[in-house]
VEXDREN-2710 file (C-alpha; in Angstrom, 1 decimal):
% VEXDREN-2710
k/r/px/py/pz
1/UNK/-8.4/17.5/-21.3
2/UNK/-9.4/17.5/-18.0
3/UNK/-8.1/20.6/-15.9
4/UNK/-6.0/17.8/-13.2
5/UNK/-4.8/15.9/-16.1
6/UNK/-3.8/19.1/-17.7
7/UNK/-2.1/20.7/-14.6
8/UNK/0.0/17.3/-13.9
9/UNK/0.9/16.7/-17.7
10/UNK/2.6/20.0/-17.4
11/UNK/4.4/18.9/-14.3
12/UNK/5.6/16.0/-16.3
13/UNK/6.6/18.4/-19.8
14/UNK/8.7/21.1/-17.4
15/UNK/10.3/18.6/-15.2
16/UNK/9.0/20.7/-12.4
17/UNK/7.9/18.3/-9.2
18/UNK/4.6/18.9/-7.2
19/UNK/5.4/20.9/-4.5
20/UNK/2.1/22.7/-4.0
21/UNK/0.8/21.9/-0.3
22/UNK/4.1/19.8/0.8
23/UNK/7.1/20.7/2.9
24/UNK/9.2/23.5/2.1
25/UNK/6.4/24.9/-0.1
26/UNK/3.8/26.0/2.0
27/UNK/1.7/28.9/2.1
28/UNK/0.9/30.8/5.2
29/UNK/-2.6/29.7/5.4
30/UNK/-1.6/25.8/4.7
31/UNK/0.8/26.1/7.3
32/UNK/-2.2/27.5/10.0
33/UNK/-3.6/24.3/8.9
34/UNK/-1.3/22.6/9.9
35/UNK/-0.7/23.5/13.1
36/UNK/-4.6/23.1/13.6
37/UNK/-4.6/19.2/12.4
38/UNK/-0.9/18.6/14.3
39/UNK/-3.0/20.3/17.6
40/UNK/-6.1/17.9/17.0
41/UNK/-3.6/14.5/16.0
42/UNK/-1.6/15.5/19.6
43/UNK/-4.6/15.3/21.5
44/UNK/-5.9/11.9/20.0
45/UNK/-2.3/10.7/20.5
46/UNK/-2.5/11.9/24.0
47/UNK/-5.7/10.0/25.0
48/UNK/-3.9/7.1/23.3
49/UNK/-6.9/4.5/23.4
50/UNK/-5.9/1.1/22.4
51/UNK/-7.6/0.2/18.8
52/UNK/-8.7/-3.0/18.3
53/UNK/-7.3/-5.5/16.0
54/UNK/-9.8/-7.6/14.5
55/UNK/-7.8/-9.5/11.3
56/UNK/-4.0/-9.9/12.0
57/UNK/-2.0/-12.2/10.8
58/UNK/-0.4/-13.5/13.5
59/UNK/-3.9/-15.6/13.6
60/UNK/-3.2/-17.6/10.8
61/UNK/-3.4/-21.5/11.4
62/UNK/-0.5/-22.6/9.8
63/UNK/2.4/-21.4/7.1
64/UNK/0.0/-21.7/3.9
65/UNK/-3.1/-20.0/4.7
66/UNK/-3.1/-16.6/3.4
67/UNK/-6.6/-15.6/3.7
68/UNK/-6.9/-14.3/7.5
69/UNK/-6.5/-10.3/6.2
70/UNK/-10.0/-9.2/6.0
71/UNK/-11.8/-5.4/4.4
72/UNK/-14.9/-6.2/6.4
73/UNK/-16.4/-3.6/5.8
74/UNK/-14.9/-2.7/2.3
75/UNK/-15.9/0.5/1.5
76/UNK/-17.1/1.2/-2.2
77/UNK/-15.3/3.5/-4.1
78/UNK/-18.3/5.5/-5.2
79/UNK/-22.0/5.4/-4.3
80/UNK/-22.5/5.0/-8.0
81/UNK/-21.2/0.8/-7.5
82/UNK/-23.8/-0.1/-5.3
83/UNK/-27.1/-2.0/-6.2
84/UNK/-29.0/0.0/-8.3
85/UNK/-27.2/3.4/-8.3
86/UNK/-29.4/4.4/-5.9
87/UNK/-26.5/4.5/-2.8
88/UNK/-27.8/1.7/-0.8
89/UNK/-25.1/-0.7/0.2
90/UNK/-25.4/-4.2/-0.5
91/UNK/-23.3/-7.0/1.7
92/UNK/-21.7/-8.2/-1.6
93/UNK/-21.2/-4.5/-2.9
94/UNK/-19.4/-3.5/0.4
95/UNK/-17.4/-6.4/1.6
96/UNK/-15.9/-9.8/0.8
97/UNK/-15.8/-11.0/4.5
98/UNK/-13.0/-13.2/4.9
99/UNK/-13.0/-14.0/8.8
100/UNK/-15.2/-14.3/11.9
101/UNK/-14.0/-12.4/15.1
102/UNK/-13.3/-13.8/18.0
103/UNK/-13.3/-12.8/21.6
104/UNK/-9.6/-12.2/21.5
105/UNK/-10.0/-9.9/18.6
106/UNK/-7.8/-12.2/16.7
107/UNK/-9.6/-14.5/13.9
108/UNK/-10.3/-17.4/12.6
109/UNK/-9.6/-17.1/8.7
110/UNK/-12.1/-18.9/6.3
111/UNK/-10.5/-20.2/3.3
112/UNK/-11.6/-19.5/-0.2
113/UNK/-10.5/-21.5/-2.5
114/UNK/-13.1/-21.6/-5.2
115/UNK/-13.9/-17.9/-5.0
116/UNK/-13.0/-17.4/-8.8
117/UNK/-11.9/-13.6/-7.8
118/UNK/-13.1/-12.4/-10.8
119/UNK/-15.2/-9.4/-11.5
120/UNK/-18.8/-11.0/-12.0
121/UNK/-21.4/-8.6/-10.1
122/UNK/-21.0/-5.2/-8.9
123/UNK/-19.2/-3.1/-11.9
124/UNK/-19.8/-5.4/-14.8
125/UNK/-21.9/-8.1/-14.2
126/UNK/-21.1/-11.8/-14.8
127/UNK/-20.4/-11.3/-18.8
128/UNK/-17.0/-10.1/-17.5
129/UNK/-15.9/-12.5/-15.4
130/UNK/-13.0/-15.2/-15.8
131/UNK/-14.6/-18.6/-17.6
132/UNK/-14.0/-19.9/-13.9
133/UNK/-16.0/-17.9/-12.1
134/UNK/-17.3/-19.9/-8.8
135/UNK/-16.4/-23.2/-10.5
136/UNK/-13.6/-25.1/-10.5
137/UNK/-12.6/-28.1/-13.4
138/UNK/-10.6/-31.3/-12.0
139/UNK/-7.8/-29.8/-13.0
140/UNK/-8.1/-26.8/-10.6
141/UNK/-9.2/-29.2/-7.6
142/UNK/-5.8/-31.1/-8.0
143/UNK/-3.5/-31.3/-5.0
144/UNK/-1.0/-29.2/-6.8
145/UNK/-3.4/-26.5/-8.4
146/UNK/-5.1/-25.7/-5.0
147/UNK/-1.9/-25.6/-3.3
148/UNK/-0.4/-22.9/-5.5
149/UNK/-3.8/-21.4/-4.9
150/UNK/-2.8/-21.3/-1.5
151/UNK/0.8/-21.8/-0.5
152/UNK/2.7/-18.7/0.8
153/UNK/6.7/-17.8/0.3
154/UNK/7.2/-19.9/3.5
155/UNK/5.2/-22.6/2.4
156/UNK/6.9/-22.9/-0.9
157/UNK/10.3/-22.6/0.7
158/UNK/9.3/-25.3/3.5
159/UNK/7.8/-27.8/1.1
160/UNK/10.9/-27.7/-1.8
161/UNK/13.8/-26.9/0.1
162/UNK/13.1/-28.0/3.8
163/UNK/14.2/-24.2/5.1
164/UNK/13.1/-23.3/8.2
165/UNK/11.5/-20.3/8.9
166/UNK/12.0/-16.7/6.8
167/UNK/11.1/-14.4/9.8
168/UNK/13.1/-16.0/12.7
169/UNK/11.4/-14.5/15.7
170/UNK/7.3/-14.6/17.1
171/UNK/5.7/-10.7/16.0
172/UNK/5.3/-8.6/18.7
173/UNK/3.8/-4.9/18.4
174/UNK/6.0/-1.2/19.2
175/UNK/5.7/0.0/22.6
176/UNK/4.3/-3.3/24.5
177/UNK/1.0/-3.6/22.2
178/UNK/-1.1/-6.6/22.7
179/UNK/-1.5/-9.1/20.1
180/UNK/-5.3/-8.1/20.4
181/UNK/-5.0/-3.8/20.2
182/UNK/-2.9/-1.3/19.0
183/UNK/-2.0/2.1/21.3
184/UNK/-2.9/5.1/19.0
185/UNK/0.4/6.5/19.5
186/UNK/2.6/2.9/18.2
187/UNK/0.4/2.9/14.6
188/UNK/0.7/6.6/14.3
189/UNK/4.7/6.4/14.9
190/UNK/5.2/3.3/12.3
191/UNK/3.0/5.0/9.5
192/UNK/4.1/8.5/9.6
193/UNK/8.3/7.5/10.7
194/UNK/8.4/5.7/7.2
195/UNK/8.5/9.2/5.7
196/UNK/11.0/11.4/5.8
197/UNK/9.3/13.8/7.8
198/UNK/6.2/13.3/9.9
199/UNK/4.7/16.3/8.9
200/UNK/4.5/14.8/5.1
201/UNK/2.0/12.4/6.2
202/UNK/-0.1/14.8/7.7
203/UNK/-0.1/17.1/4.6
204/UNK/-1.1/14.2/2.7
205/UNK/-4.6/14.2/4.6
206/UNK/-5.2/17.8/4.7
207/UNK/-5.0/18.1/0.6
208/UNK/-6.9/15.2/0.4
209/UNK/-9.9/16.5/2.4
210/UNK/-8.8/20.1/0.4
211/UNK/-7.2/22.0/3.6
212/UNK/-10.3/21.2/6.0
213/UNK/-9.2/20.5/9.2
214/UNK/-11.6/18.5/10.6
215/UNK/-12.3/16.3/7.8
216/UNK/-9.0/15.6/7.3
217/UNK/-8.5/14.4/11.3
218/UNK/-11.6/12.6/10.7
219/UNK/-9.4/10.6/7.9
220/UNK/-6.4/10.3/9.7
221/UNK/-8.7/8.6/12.7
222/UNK/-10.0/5.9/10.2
223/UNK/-6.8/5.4/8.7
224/UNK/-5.4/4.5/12.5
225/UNK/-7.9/2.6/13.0
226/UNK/-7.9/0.3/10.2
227/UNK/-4.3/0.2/10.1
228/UNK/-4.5/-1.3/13.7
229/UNK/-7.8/-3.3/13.1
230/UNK/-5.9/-4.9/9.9
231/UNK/-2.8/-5.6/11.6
232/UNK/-0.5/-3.8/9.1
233/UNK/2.2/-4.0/11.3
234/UNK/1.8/-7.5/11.3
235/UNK/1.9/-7.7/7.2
236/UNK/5.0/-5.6/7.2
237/UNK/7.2/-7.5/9.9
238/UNK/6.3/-10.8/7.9
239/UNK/6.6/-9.2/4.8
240/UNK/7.1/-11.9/2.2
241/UNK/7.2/-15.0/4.3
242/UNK/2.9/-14.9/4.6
243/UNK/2.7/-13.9/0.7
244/UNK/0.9/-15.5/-1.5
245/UNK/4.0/-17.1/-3.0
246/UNK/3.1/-17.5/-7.1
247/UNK/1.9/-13.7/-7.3
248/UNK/5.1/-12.6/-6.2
249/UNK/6.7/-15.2/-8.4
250/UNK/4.8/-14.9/-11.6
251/UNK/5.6/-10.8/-11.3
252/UNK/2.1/-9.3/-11.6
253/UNK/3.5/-6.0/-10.0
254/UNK/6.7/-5.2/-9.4
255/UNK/8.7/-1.6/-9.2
256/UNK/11.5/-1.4/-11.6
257/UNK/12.1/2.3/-12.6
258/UNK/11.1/5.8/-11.8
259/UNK/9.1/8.6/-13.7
260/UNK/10.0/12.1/-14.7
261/UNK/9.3/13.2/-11.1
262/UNK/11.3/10.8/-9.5
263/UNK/8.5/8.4/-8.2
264/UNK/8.8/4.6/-8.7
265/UNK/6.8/3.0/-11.3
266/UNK/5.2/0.0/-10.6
267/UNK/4.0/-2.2/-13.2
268/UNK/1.2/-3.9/-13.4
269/UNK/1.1/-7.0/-16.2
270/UNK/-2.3/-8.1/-16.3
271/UNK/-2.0/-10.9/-18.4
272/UNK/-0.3/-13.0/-15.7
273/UNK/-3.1/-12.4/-13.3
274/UNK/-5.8/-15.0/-13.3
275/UNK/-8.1/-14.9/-10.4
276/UNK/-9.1/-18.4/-9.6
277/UNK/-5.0/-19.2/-8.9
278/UNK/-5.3/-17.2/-6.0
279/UNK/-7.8/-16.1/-3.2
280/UNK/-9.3/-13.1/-3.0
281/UNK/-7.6/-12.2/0.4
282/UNK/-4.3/-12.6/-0.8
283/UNK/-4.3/-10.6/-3.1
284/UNK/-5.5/-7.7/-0.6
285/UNK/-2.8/-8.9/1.5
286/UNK/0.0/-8.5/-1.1
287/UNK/-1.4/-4.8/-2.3
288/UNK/-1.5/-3.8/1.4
289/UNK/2.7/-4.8/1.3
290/UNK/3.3/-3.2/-1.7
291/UNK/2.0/-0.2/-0.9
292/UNK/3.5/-0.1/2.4
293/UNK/6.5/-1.4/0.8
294/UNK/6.4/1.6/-1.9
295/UNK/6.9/4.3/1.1
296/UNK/10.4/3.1/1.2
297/UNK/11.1/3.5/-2.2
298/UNK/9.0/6.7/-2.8
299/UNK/11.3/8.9/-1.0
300/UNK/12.8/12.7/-1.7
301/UNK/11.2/14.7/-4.6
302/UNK/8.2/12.1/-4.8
303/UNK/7.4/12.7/-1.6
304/UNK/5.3/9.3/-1.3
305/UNK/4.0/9.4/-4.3
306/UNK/3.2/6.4/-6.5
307/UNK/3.3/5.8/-10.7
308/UNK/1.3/2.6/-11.7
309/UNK/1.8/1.2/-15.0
310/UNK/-1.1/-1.2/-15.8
311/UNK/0.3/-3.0/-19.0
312/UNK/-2.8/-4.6/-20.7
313/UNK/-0.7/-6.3/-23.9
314/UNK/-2.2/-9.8/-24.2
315/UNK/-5.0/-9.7/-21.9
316/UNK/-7.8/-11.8/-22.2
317/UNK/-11.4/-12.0/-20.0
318/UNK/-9.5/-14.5/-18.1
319/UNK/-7.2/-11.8/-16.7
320/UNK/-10.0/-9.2/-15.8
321/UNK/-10.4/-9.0/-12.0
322/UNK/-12.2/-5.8/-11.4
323/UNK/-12.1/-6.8/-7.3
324/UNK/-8.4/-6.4/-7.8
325/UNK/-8.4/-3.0/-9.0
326/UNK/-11.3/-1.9/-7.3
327/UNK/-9.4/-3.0/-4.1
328/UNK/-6.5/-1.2/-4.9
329/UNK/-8.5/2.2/-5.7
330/UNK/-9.9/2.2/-2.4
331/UNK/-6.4/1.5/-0.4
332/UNK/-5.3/4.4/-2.1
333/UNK/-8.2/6.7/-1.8
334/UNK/-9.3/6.0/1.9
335/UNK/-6.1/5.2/3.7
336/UNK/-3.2/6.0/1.5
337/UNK/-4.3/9.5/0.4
338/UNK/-2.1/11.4/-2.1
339/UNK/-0.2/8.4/-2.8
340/UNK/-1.1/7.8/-5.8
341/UNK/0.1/10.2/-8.9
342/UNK/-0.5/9.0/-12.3
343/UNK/-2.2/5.5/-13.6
344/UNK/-0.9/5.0/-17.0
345/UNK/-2.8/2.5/-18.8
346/UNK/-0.9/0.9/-21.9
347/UNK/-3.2/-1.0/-23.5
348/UNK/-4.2/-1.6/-27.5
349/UNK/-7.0/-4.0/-27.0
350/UNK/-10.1/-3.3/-28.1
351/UNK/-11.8/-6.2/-25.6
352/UNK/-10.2/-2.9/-22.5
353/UNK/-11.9/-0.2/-24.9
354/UNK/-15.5/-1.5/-24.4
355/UNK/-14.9/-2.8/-20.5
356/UNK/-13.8/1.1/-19.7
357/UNK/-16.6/2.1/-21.2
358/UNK/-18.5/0.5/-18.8
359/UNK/-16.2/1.1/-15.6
360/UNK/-15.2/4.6/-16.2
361/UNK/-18.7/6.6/-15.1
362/UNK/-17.8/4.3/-11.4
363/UNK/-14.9/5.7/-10.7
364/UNK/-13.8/9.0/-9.0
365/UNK/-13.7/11.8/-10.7
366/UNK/-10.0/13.1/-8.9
367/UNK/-8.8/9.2/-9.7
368/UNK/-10.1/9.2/-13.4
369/UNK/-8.1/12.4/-14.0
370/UNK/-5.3/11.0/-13.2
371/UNK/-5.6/8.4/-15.7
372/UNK/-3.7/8.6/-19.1
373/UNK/-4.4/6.0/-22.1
374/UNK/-1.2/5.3/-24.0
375/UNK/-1.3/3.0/-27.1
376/UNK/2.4/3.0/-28.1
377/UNK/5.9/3.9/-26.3
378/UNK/5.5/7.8/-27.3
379/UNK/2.6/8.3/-25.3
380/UNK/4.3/7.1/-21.6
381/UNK/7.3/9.3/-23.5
382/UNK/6.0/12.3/-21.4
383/UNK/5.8/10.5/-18.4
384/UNK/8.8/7.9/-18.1
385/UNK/12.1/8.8/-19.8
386/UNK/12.5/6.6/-22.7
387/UNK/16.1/5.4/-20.9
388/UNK/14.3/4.6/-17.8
389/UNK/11.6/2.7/-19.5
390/UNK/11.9/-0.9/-19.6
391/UNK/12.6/-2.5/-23.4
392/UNK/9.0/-4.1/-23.2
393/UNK/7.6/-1.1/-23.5
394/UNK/9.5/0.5/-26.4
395/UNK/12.0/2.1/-24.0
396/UNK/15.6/1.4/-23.6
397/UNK/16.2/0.4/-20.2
398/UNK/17.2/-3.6/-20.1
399/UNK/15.1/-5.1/-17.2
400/UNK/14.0/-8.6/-16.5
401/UNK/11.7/-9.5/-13.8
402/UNK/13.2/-12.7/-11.5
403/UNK/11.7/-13.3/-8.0
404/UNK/14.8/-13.6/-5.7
405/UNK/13.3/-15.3/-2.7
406/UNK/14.2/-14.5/0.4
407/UNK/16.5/-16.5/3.4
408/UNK/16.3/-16.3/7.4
409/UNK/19.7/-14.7/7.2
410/UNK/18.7/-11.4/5.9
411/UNK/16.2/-11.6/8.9
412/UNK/18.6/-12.7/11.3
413/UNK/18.4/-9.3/13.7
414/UNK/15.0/-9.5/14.3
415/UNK/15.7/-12.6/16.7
416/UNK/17.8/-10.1/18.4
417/UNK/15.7/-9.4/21.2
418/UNK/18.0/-7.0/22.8
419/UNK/18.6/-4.8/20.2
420/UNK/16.0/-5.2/19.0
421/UNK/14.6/-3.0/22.5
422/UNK/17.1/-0.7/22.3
423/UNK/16.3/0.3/19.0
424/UNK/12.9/0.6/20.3
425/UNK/13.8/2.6/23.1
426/UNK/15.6/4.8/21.1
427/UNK/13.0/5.4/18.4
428/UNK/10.5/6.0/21.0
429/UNK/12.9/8.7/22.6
430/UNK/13.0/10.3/19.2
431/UNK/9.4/10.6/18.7
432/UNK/8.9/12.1/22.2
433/UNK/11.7/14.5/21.9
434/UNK/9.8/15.3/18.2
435/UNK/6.3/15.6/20.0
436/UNK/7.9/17.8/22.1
437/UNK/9.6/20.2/19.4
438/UNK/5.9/19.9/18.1
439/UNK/4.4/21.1/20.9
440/UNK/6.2/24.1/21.7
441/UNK/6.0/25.2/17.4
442/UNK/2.2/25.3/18.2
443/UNK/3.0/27.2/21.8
444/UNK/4.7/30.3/19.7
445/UNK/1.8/31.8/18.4
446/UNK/2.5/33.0/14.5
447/UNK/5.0/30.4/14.4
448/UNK/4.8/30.2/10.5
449/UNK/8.6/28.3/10.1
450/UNK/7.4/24.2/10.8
451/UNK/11.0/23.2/11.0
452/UNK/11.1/25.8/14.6
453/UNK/11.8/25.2/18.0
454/UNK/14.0/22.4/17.1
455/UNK/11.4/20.3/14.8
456/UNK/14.1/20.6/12.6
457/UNK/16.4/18.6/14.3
458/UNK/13.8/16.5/16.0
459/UNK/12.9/15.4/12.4
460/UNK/16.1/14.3/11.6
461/UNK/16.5/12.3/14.7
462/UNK/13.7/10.6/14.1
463/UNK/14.4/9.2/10.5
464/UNK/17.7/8.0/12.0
465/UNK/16.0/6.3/14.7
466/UNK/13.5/4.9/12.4
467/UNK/15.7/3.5/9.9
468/UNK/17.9/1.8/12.8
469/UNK/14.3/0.1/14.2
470/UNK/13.7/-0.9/10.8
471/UNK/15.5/-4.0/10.3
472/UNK/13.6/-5.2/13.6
473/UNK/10.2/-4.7/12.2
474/UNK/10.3/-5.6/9.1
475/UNK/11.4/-8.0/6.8
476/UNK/13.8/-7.7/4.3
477/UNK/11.7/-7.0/0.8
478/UNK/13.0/-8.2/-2.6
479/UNK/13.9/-4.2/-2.9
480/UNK/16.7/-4.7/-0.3
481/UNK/17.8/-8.2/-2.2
482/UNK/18.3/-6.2/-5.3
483/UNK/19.5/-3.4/-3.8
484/UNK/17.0/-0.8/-4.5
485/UNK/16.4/-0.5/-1.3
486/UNK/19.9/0.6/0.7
487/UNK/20.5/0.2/4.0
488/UNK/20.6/3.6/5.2
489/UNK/16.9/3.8/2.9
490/UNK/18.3/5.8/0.3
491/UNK/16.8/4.8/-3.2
492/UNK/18.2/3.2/-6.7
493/UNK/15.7/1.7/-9.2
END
């Protein structure tokens, strides 16, 4: 077994959380770091240039056209799935572009309805891709197949009930943002303030990068800028209302439990996922919101931290989409670092045997450690308690996945333009007062203790102050409908 799979499966037989390189477990040296990444962040906070947003979804053309988020330029997850082998990119190995930039820096979103989605090219070639792929049968070019192809929660809810809008108030950005940029400091504030402490998120991209400094600001710097460039703020404060409304009703991922190590699980069920009912950019749209979404529900001893369960049981080549997964790989790996923990793969197909034979020497090596095969309800045993795992699984936890949709009155505060400023202003307040705790900790030279010079405090003012602002920039996710989700964020799944 490989040495990472080894070290974490150990985690997962002692019970004992990962604390190595996170708050509260820190080593002298890691803490040095840290001081040296918070003194090079400050800066480019300081300088506070506006970033440019080039695919938001504010752009859209009307309630059920979900294709305006955009990866241009997509980065492959590994040199190896390229043309060749040989590292030279290809257009269709490092993109799918999605929308043409306009002199506003908003877009103008290209629809792609007969994409197929699946995986022919790249990783596999065409043998693997859905029946469908880049064709489409009468049937699929009916009114009502190319609508569900297309039509978002607010669409759906429009068209069948006549309900007005989910979202009850126009998007507008933190700290008087444009609809065209983003100011450095309003993305860094809404990423980091989703955690419990700001200095989490910045651990996150010093492990990743293995405690160098200036690698790991380079990756906070992209991340800020393709958070702004992709509008995540944008994704979040809609939330539901501009996704693709039969993913989210069908269930193809959903978080329903948690792990050994307290993180949520989310699960996966391939079989309902067939390509050519959806576009390609929804689907990046809807992994962007659940993994923003999961930073709410990854709190405490995960510390942000992520389980997917990818439940293969019935699949068929219909249900292969390697774009999906290979989309999802690269979220995690370039701009959500350290989110993920463990992919469990439960799967008894021999058709998945022969495809990972072919996929696994393209992934990377830190991701494919992380992945554990399990053919029956004893292998996730070690990972998921058998009372937390759902019944479909072998386990004995009774769960049943219904969409409950979402109304305008769960949303009713963010048309509360006045409170919604003062929340603003008062989150805003906190984040300066925690800059300035922040400053003077790297001001005491030796200052080992990172909750000194009132960080401590400052921390905590600022997850009050960011849970308050929540309600205002964001909608309301099925988590909060079921309660998962409290209002004071605390966590029950």
């Amino acid at each position: 077994m490989d040495p990472i799979s080894q070290s974490l499966l150990e985690h997962y037989q002692s019970g004992r959380p990962l604390t190595g390189g996170r708050v509260g477990s820190l080593t002298e040296d890691e803490v040095r770091k840290l001081r040296e990444l918070w003194r090079l962040l400050l800066a480019e906070l300081d300088a506070d240039a506006p970033l440019p947003v080039v695919y938001g979804t504010a752009a859209d053309p009307g309630p059920d056209d979900v294709a305006s988020l955009s990866f241009e330029p997509l980065q492959a997850l590994s040199t190896k799935d390229r043309e060749g082998g040989t590292g030279a990119s290809t257009p269709a190995a490092e993109a799918t572009p999605a929308a043409s930039e306009t002199a506003s820096g908003a877009s103008t979103p290209r629809k792609e309805l007969r994409s197929g989605g699946g995986g022919g090219g790249g990783w596999l070639g065409g043998w693997w891709s859905a029946p469908a792929s880049g064709r489409s049968t009468p049937a699929e070019d009916s009114e009502d197949n190319e609508r569900r192809r297309m039509e978002t929660v607010q669409g759906h809810f429009t068209r069948t009930r006549g309900d007005g809008p989910v979202v009850p108030a126009e998007f507008r950005p933190l700290f008087g943002g444009s609809a065209g940029a983003r100011s450095a400091r309003a993305v860094f504030w809404q990423a980091a303030a989703q955690m419990a402490d700001a200095d989490s998120w910045v651990l996150r991209f010093l492990r990743a990068r293995k405690w160098d400094v200036e690698q790991a600001m380079g990756m906070v710097r992209k991340t800020l800028q393709w958070r702004a460039g992709q509008a995540i703020d944008e994704t979040v404060y809609f939330g539901e209302a501009r996704l693709h409304h039969h993913t989210l009703d069908s269930g193809l991922a959903f978080a329903c439990t948690v792990d050994r190590l307290g993180s949520p699980v989310f699960i996966v069920r391939v079989r309902v996922n067939v390509a050519r009912n959806r576009t390609v950019q929804a689907i990046k749209r809807m992994l962007c919101w659940q993994i923003e979404t999961s930073q709410l529900l990854a709190t405490g001893p995960s510390d942000g931290r992520v389980t997917i369960l990818f439940d293969l049981s019935d699949f068929t080549r219909e249900n292969i989409d390697t774009r999906l997964v290979r989309t999802l790989i690269t979220l995690l790996t370039n701009y959500y670092p350290e989110t993920l923990g463990v992919v469990l793969v439960y799967v008894n197909s021999l058709l998945f045997g022969a495809l990972w034979a072919l996929i696994a020497p393209f992934i990377d090596p830190v991701v494919r450690a992380k992945i554990v095969m399990a053919k029956r309800p004893a292998d996730l045993a070690p990972f998921i308690d058998p009372d937390a795992l759902p019944t479909e699984f072998g386990g004995r936890k009774k769960f049943h996945y219904a969409y409950t949709p979402p109304t305008a009155a769960e949303n009713a505060r963010m048309a509360d333009a006045a409170a919604r400023d003062a929340a603003e202003a008062h989150f805003s307040t906190a984040a300066d007062a925690y800059t300035a705790a922040t400053r003077a900790w790297l001001g005491e030279d030796g200052a080992l203790d990172p909750g000194a010079c009132g960080r401590a405090a400052a921390r905590a003012a600022l997850r009050e102050a960011a849970v308050a602002l929540d309600p205002y920039i964001r909608a309301r996710t099925l988590y909060h409908r079921t309660g998962s989700i409290r209002p004071d964020h605390s966590v029950s799944l």
